[in-house]
N, C-alpha and C positions, 0 to 999 in steps of 0.2 A: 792705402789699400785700394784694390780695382774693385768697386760693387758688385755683388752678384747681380747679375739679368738686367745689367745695365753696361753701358760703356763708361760711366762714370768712376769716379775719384773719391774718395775721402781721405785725409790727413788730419791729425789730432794731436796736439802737443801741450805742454803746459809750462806756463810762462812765471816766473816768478824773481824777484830781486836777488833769492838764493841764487839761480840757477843763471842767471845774465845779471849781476851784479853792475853790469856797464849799462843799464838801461836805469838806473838811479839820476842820471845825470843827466836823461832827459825830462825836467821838470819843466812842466809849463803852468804859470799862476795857482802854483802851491801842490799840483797835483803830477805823479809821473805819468806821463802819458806814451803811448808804442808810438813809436816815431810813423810819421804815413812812411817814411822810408822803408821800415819792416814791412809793411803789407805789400808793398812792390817787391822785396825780397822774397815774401811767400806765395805770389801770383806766380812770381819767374820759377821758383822751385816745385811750383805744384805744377805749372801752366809744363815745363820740361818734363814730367813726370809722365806727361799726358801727350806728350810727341806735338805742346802747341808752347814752345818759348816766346813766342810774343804775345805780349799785354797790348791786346788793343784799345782797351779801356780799363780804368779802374777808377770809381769813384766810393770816395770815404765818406761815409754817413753820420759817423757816430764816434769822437775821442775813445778809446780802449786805457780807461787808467790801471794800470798795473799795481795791484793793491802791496800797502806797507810789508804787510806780513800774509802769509799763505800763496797762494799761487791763485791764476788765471788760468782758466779752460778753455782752449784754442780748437776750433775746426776750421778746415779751407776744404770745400766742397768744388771739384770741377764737373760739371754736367757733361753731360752728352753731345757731340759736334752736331749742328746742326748741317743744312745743305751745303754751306759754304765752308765746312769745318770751324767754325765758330763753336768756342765753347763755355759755357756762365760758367763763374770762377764767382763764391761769395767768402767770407770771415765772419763766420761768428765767434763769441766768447759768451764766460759764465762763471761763475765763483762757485768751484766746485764745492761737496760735501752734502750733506744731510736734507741741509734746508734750500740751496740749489734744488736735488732732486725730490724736495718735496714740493715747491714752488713754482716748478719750470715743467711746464708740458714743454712738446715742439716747438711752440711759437712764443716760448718764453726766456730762448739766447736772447742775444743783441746782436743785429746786423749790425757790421762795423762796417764792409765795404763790398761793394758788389761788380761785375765788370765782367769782360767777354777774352781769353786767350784764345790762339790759332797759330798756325803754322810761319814759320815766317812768309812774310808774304812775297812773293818772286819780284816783285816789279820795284823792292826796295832802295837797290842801287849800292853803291859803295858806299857805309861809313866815310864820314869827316874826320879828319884827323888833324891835330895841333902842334905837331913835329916843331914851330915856329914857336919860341916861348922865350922870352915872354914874347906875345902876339905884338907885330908891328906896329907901329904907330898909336898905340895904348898908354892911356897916363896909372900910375900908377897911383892906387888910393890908398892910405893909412888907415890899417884895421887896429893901430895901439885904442885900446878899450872900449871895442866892439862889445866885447861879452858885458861888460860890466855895462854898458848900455842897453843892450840887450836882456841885462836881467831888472831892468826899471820899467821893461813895459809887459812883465810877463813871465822870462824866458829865464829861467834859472838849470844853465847848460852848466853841467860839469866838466872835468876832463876829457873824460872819454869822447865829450859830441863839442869839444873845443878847438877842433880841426882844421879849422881855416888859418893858410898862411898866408896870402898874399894874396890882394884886389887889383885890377885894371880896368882901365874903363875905354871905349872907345864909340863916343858917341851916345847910344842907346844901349851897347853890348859889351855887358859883363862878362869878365874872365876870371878865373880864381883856380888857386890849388890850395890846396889839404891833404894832409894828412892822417892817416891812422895815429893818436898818441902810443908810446912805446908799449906800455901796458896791454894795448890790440892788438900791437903788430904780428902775434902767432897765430892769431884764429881769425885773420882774416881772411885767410885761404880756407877757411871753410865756407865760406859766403859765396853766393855769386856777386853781390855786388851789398858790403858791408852799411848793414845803414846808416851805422853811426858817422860812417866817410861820406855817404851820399848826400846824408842830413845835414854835414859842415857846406857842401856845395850849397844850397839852400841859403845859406845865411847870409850868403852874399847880396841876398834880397832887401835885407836892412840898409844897403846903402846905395838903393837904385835914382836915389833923388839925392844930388848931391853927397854930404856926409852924413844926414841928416837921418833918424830912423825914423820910416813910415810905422801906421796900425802896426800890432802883432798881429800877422795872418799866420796859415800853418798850409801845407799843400789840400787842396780839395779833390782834385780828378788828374790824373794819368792816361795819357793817349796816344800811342804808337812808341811800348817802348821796347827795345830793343838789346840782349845784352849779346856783346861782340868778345869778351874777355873774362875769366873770372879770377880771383885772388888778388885784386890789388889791392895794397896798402897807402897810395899815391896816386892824386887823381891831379888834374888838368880839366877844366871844364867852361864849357863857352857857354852864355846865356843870352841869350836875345828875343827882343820883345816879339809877341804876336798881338799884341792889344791890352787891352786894361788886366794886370795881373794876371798874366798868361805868356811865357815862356818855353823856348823852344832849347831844346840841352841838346849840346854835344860833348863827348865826355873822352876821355882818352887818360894812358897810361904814364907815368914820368917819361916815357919815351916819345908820347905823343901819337901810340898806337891807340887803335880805336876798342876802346872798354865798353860802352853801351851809348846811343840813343833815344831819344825823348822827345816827340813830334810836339805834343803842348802838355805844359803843365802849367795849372792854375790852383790859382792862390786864394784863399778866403780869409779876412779878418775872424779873428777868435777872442770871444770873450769871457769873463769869470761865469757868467751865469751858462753857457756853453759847458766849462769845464763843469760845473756843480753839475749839471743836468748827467755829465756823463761819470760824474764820481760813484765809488762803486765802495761802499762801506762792508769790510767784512762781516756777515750775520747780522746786520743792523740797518739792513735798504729800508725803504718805506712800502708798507702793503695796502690795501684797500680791503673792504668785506665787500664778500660776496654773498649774494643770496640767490641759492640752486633750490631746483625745484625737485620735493621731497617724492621718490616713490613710494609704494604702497607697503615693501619692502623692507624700508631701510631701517634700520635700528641700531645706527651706527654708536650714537649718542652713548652710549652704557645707560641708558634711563631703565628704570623698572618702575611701572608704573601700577596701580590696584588695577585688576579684573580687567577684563575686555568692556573698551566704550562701548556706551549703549547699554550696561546694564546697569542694575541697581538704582539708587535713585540719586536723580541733581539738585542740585539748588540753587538761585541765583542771592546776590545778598546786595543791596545796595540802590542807588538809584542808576535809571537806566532809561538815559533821555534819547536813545537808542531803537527801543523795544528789542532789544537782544534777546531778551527772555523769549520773543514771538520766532527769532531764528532757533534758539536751545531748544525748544518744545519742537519746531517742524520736525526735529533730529527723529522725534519718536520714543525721545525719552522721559521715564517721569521725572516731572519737575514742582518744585520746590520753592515759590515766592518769599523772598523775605525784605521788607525797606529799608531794612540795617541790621550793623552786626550786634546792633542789642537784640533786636528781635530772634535772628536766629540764637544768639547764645541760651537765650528764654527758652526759646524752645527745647532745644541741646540738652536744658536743667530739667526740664520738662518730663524728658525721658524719649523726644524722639528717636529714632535712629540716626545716627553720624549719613551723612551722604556719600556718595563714590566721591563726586566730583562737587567741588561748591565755584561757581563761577561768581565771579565780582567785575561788572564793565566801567571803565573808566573812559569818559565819553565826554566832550562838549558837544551842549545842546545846540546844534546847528541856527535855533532858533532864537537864541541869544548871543549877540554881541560880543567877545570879550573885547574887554578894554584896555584892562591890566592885567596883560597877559604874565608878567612878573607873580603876581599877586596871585591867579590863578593856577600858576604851575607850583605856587609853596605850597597853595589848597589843597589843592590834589595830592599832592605829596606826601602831605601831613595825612590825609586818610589814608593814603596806602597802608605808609607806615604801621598806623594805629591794628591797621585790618593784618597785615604780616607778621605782627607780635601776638594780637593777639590769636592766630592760628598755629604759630610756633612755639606761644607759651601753655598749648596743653596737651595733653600727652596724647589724647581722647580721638586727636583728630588724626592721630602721625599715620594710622593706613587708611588714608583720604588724603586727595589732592586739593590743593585749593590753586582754581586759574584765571588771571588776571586777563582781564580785555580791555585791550585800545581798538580806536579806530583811527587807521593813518595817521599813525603819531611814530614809525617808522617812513623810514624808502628803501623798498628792494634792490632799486638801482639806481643811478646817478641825476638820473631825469625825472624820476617820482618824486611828486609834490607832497609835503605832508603837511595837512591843513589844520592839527591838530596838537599845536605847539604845547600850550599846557599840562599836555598829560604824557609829554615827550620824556622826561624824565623818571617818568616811570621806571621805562627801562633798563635804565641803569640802577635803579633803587630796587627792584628785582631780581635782577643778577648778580648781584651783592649778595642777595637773600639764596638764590639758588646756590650758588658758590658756598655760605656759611650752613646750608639746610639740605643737602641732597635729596633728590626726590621725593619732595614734599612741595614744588609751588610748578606752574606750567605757564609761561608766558607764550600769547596769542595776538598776534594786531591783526583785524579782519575789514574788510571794506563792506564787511555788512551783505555781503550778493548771498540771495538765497542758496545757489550752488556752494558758495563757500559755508553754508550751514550744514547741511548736507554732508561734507566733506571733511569736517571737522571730528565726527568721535573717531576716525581712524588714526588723526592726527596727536591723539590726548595721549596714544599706545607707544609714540614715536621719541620724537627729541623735547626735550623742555624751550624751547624757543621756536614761534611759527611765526609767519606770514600768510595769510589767507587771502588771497586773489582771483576771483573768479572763477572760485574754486579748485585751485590749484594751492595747494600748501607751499611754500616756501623756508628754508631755516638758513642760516646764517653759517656758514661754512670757512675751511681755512683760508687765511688770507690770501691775498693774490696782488704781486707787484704792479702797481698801475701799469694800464696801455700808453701808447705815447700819445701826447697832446699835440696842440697847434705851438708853435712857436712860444717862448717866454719873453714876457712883457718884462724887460731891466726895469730897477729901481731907479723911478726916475731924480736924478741931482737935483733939478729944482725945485721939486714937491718939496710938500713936511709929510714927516713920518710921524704918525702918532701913536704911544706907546703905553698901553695901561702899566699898573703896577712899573713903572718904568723904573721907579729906584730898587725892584728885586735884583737878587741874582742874578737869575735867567735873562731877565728884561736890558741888564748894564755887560752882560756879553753880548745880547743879540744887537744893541748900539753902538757898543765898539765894532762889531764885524758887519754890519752894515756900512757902518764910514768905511773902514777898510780895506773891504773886496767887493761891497756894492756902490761907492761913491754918493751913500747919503752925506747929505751939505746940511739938510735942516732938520731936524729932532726936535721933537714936544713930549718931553716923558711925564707923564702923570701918575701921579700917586696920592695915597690922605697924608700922606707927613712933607713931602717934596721937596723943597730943598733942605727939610730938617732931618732928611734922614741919614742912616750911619752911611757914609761914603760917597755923599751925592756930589762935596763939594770935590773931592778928589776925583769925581765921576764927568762931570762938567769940565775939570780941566784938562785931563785926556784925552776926551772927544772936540775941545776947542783945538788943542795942538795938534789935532789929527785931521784938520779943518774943518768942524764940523760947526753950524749955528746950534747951539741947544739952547735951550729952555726948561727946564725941571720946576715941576708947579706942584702947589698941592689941590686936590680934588678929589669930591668925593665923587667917583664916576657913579655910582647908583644912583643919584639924585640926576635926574634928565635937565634939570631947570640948569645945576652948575656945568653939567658938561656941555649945557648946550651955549654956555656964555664961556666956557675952554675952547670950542670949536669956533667961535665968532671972534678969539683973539688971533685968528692963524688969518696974516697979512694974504692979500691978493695977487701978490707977485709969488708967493710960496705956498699955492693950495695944497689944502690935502689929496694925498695922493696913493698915503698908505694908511691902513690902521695894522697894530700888532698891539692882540687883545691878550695879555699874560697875567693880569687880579685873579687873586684868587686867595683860597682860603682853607685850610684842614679845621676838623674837628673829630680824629676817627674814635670809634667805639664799634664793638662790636652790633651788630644788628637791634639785638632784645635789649640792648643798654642807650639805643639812639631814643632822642627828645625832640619833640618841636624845634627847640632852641639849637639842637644840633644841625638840624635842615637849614634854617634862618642862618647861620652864621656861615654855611657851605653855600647856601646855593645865591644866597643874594650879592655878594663879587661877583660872580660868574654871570649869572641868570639877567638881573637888572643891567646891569653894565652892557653884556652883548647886545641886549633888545633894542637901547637906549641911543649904540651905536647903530644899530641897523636902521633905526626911525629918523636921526641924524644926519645920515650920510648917503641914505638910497637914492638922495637924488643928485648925487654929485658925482662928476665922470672918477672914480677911484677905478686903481691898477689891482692895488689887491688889498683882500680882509680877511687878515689871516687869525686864527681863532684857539689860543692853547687849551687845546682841553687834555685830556685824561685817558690812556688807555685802560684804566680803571673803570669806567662807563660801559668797553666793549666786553673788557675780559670778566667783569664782576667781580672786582677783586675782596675780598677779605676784609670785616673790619672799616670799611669805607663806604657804604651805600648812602650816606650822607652825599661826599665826592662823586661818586661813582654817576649819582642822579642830576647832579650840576654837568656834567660833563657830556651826559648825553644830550642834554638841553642844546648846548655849544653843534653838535655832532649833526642835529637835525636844523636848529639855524641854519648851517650852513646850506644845508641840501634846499631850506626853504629857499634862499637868495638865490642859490645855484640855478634852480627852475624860473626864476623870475628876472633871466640875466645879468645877475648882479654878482660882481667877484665875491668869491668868500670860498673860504678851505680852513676846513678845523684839523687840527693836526692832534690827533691823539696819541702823544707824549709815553714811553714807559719812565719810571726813572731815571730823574741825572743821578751823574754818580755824586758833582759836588753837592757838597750840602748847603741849604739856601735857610730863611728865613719862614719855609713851607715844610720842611723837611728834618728840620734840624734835630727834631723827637726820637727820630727815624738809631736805635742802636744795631750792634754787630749783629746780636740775635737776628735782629728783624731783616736787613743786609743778606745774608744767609738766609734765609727763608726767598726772598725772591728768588737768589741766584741757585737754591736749590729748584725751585718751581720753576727754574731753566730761563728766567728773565733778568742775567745780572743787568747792572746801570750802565746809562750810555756814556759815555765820557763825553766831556765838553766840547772836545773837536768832532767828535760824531755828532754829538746835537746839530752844532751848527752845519756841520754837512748835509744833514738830513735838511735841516730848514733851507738850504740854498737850495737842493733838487724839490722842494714844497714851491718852492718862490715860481718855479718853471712848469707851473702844472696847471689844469683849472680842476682837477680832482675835489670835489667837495670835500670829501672826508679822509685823510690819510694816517694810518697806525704808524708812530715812530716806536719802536723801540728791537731792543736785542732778542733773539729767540737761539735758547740750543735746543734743539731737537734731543740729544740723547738726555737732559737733563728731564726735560717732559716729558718723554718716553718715560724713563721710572717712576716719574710723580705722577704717569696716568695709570702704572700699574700696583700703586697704593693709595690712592683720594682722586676723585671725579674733578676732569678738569675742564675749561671751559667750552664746549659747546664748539667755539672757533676751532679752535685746534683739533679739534680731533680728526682730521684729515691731512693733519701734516704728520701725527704720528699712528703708527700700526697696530693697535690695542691688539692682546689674545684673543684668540677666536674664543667666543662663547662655547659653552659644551653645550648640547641640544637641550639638557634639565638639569639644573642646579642638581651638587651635592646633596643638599639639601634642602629639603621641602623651603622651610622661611629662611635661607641663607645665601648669600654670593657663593660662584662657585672657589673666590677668595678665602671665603670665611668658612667654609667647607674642608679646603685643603689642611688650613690650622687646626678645626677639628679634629682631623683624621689626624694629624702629625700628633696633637696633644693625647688623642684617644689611645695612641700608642704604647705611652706611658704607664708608667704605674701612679697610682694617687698621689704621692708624695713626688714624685718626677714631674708629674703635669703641674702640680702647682709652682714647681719653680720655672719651669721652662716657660707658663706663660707669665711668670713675673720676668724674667729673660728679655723675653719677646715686648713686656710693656717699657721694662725698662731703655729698650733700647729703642723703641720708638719716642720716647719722653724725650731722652738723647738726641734724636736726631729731627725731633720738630724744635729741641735746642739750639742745633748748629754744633753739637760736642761729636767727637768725632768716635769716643767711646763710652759705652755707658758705666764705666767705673764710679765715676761721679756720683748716679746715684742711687742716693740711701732711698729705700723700700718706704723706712717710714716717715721721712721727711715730708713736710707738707709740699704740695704743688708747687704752690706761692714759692715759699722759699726756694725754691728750685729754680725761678724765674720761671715758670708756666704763668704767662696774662691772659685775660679774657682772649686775647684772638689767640696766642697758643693754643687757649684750649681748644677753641671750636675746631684748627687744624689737628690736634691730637684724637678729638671725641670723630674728626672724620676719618682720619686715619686709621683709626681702633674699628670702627664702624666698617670702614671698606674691608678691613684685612679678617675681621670675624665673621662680616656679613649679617650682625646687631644691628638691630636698629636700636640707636642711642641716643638715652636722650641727655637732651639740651644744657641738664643740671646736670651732668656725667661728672665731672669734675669738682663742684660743688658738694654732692652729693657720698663724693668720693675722693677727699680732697689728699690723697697719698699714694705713690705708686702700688704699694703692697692694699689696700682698700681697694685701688681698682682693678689689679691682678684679681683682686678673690671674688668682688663683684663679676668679672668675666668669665671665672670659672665656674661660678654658680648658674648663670646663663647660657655659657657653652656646652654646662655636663648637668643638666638637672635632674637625670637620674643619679648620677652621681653624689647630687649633693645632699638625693634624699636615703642615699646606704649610708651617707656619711652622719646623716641624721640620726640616723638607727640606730648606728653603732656608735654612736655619742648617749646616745639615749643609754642603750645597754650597759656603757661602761658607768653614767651614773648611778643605773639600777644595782647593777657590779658593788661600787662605794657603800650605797645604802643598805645593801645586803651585809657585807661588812661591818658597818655600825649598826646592824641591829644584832647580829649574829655574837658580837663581842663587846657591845658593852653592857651595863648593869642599870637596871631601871627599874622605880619604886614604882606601884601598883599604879601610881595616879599617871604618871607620865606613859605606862604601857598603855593604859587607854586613851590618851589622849593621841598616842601615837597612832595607834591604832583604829582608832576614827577617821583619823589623816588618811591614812589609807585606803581604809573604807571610802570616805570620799572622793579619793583620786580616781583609783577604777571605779567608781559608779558614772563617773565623768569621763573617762576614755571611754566606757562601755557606751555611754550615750554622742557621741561624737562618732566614734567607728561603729558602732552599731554592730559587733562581732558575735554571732552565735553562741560559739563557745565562750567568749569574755562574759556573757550577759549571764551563762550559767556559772560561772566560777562568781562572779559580784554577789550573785544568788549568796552560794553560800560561803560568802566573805561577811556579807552584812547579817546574818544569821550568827557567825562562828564568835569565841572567846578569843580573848586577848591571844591564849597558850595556843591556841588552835590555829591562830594567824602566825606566830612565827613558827609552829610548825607547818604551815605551807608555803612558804618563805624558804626555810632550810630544802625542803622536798623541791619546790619547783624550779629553784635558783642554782641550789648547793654551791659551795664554797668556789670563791673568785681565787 
């Protein structure tokens, strides 16, 4: 299309194996890639589009792989002629869809190739022509198993780009013809110049040394080309040197008419980690966090938080070797000292008032040393913990927030140091919490600057996660696919690679596929069982035939003393050169069910091991330190704050190193799909549950792709895993999701005032729908509605299944079901619910009637009434009808008397108080006749 208010060009296409099925065939080292031959086909068709058919340049920047399944987003952009009629001609792409367009501002295609079209140029002269064929004096070379050479260093050509018939040589100048295969030969008249025929000319380049195949290179740059002819299926082509992999083409028809020229074309070698850098994973690239700077505004979050900051009263709880208390109080708020959560709880019993806000800082004292930082980050840990339960386990505080502070124990951005490794784990141990407790905890890391005191009550109104920087709030936003880095550092062959947890799963592909497509020679896998473990020996012999040296040890990487006598067995001739940190450990439980012992057995793989490696190895020239951690850390997932808080540890390591120029990138992993020796707990239920929460598992070949474009990055911190968009789009319009995301999807516009006074405007809308009803309709419709949510935090697809009065339990509801159910019920009523919801209420039909007594409570006090009335009803009747000897009418009759003297004093009723009067005065005969008069017959 012609631009408006420009002289400009746009063209837009989409590329996909459906739709050019013959572009399968060009594979290069595992990946299909668009031939550079296609972007000289769309320069010429765009460049003639534009009244400028020659390509005076074009240079390729960037591999274009053509993904397995779905299609590729094509633009070719021609600019504007400048003075010379010169005109930029660029190619981008992009994997179209959802999360494309939620991930990709302008600057977020991929340049593939950029270059200059114009007019042909007058002073070109006549086309060369090859009328003479074969060309005189030319020996001829034998191409029998070219391709199958060709695919041993790379080049895996199918039919369609198997083009090449015949070689000659004369001298330095290569001659060659190709063919379209017959399968082409109809739509090659649609081409100006087919690239799958242009790309067989090319191939002739594998046998410019003798017979012998040099590097795999691919074309790199295009200059002075020229097309003279267009549809052929049959080419003729002369190649002659301009200097080191640089080629000059003359090209012509089976007649030896002139089809196109090619002033230079050059060549670049091409490698695996090349291809990986430009591989392109459907919905499953690799992202980074970002952290934007929060306006005054913004309440993107869905957060509802108590009252406007600044009022009411705060409190601080804990120690605070900080003086943060002295930044809380500048705010202008009243404040509230406490040395512990015993003290405040004391108080609390006391009969104080709950506070708005209760702040807790988590702080090392600058003033002290740590030493064992290992040791001090479980410390820390363990008190959060302790303080998180015990603020979630009472009811007392739930409209009060309680807010966690660090200092620099996050990094905003790739270059921020964070000095405060211990109490980095927090983080994740908190978003665990956020995620299983909706708006009930506020995480803040602040650098302590008076302005960022200041700044902060407006911040408590906003998102549940801050950054405070010199006074500027900060929150942690959707992710965003890394910018490009400098060059990737290969895996270098001679180093050792060294591999924690090396006899897991995860750890015995990512060795096989390092020998494999990165040429490691030497492996050190480390594990506590090592060569005792299931499959090591079958593991060792794969990677030997694969040629690899290995070595499979046992060690306990947390102890510093044994790794540091594992790292002194690695020979001199084979330094280390890599580490790949993959130990690790589960223990999940819900939040209020985790223990000391749960942290200890999560975070110490992770935690000791990394440190232990960084203390080890910081001063050795290493390429890369690559670090598995946990997308469970960023997203805060469920059931896992144990994990979740090991994983941020890993997250901000890296960022430490990163600032201290030392290699290291934590890769926060979503789920594999295989099941590992970590994982294997993991049933259908729970399966479903992710892939509902819109994050199915990555599959194994995506792992590893994700890790080879990790391998080419210096990214400290990179998110791996899957994201559907429309799936989290519905799981944000029923349960609060994390924080990240919510800028990759478009929540409902808020209404300017809730439904309802204390209600979402979610839990408002079900009101009205149930208010609709008649009594006996509402109660089944919201058993409907539980049922069918029960259902669907199941994975059942309808709630046939279940029975009302069946317990939870037997239903399969576990602890983390429930807390996804009691937030589910929570969002969609806009209850706040509590934490024993389920306990409490342990059968669908119990918590249907529980809901409905909290949704309709005037309702359930007519229902009272006339419960009431229909037993007065009953007793009217048996007094009315049956026979009773003297003794029993006054004892019954007493009974009565008593009753109303006790409603009368309880409602306090006027008229009650005179009828009691003369109840307690009246005869037996005189009470059921006021009985029969005030009741008469039911």
């Amino acid at each position: 299309m012609n631009l408006a208010d420009t002289d400009g060009y746009l063209f837009t296409s989409r590329l996909s194996l459906a739709s050019h099925p013959w572009l399968a065939d060009h594979a290069v080292m595992g990946s299909v890639l668009l031939p550079g031959t296609a972007f000289v086909e769309l320069a010429l068709h765009a460049g003639a589009q534009a009244d400028s058919p020659h390509v005076e340049e074009l240079t390729l920047e960037a591999p274009l792989v053509i993904p397995a399944e779905g299609s590729v987003q094509v633009q070719v952009t021609v600019g504007e002629p400048d003075g010379d009629g010169r005109r930029p001609v660029a190619v981008h792409s992009r994997i179209p869809g959802d999360l494309a367009d939620a991930l990709h501002s302008a600057d977020g295609w991929t340049r593939h190739a950029t270059g200059a079209v114009c007019p042909e140029p007058e002073a070109a002269g006549e086309p060369g022509s090859l009328v003479q064929w074969p060309p005189a004096g030319a020996t001829e070379v034998g191409v029998d198993g070219l391709y199958e050479r060709l695919h041993g260093i790379g080049f895996g050509y199918g039919p369609a780009f198997q083009g090449l018939r015949a070689v000659w040589r004369s001298a330095d100048v290569l001659y060659a013809e190709v063919a379209l295969p017959g399968g082409l030969q109809e739509n090659g008249e649609a081409f100006a110049l087919h690239p799958a025929l242009l790309d067989a000319v090319l191939h002739v380049l594998g046998l410019r040394s003798g017979e012998e195949l040099g590097a795999a290179q691919l074309p790199f740059s295009w200059n002075g080309v020229s097309l003279h002819a267009t549809g052929a299926t049959v080419l003729r082509a002369c190649l002659a040197p301009r200097g080191s992999d640089s080629y000059t083409l003359t090209i012509a028809d089976s007649s030896g008419a002139p089809v196109a020229t090619i002033d230079a074309l050059m060549t670049r070698p091409i490698t695996a980690e090349q291809i990986a850098r430009a591989r392109s994973v459907p919905n499953s690239p690799l992202f980074q966090v970002e952290w934007r700077t929060v306006t005054a505004s913004a309440g993107s979050s869905g957060e509802t938080v108590p009252g406007a900051a600044g009022q009411g009263r705060w409190a601080v709880v804990g120690d605070d070797p900080l003086g943060m208390s002295a930044g809380l109080k500048s705010t202008g708020a009243s404040l509230d000292v406490y040395p512990d959560i015993e003290a405040f709880a004391a108080a609390m019993e006391a009969g104080s008032a709950v506070p708005e806000y209760v702040f807790a800082p988590f702080a090392s004292d600058p003033a002290r040393a740590v030493d064992d930082i290992p040791a001090a980050a479980l410390s820390g840990t363990r008190r959060a913990l302790a303080l998180l339960q015990f603020w979630l386990g009472d009811e007392r505080y739930a409209a009060s927030r309680l807010v966690l502070l660090t200092h620099h124990a996050i990094a905003t951005h790739p270059d921020e140091n964070i000095t405060d490794l211990p109490h980095t784990p927090l983080w994740g141990l908190t978003r665990s919490a956020q995620s299983e407790h909706p708006h009930r905890i506020t995480l803040i890391d602040t650098d302590n600057h008076p302005t960022s005191w200041h700044t902060l009550p407006t911040t408590l109104t906003t998102h549940p996660q801050h950054a405070l920087r010199n006074g500027t709030p900060h929150t942690p936003t959707s992710p965003t696919t890394p910018p490009p880095t400098p060059p990737p550092t290969p895996i270098n062959p001679n180093g050792t690679i060294l591999i924690t947890g090396g006899t897991g799963t995860l750890a015995t592909h990512i060795a096989r596929h390092l020998t494999t497509h990165h040429g490691a020679r030497h492996l050190l896998l480390a594990s506590r069982s090592g060569p005792n473990a299931p499959g090591a020996t079958q593991l060792h012999t794969q990677l030997t035939a694969l040629g690899a040296t290995v070595t499979i040890t046992a060690c306990d990487t947390t102890d510093p003393n044994a790794l540091r006598h594992l790292l002194n067995t690695i020979p001199d001739q084979h330094p280390l050169t890599t580490v790949i940190h993959t130990a690790g450990a589960l223990h999940d439980a819900t939040l209020t069910h985790q223990t000391p012992d749960h942290l200890t057995h999560t975070l110490t793989p992770k935690i000791n091991t990394a440190t232990h490696l960084h203390h080890l190895t910081r001063h050795l020239p290493l390429d890369h330190f690559i670090l598995f951690s946990s997308a469970s850390g960023i997203l805060g997932a469920t059931g896992q704050a144990n994990y979740a808080a090991a994983n941020t540890y890993l997250d901000a390591l890296a960022h430490h190193r990163h600032t201290q120029g030392l290699p290291a990138t934590s890769i926060a992993w979503g789920l594999w799909a295989e099941t590992s020796t970590m994982t294997n707990h993991l049933n259908d239920t729970d399966i479903h549950r992710m892939t509902r929460a819109g994050m199915p598992p990555l599959t194994t070949n995506d792992g590893l792709a994700l890790l080879d474009t990790a391998l080419t990055t210096n990214t400290p911190l990179l998110i791996a895993l899957n994201l559907d968009l429309a799936k989290i789009r519905t799981q944000a319009t029923s349960t609060p999701i994390s924080p990240l995301l919510h800028s990759l999807v478009r929540a409902p516009l808020r209404r300017a005032a809730n439904t309802e006074a204390d209600g979402s405007e979610e839990g408002g809308t079900l009101r009205r729908r149930l208010g609709e009803l008649s009594g006996a309709e509402r109660g089944r419709g919201l058993l409907r509605f539980v049922t069918t949510e029960i259902a669907t935090a199941l994975g059942h697809s309808t709630s046939t299944s279940i029975d009302a009065g069946r317990p939870l339990g037997e239903l399969g509801v576990d602890s983390l079901i429930a807390v996804d159910l009691r937030n589910r019920l929570g969002a969609a009523t806009g209850l706040r619910l509590p934490a024993s919801l389920t306990f409490d209420h342990p059968t669908p039909g119990a918590l249907s009637e529980f809901l409905l007594t909290e949704l309709f409570p005037e309702a359930d006090r007519t229902a009272a009434a006339k419960h009431v009335v229909r037993e007065i009803d009953r007793l009217e009747a048996a007094l009315t009808t049956a026979e009773f000897d003297e003794e029993a009418v006054s004892g019954i009759a007493e009974r009565l008397q008593n009753l109303l003297a006790a409603w009368n004093r309880t409602h306090s009723a006027a008229d009650g108080a005179s009828v009691a009067e003369k109840i307690q005065s009246a005869t037996a005969d005189e009470i059921f006749d006021f009985i029969q008069k005030e009741f008469g017959k039911s």
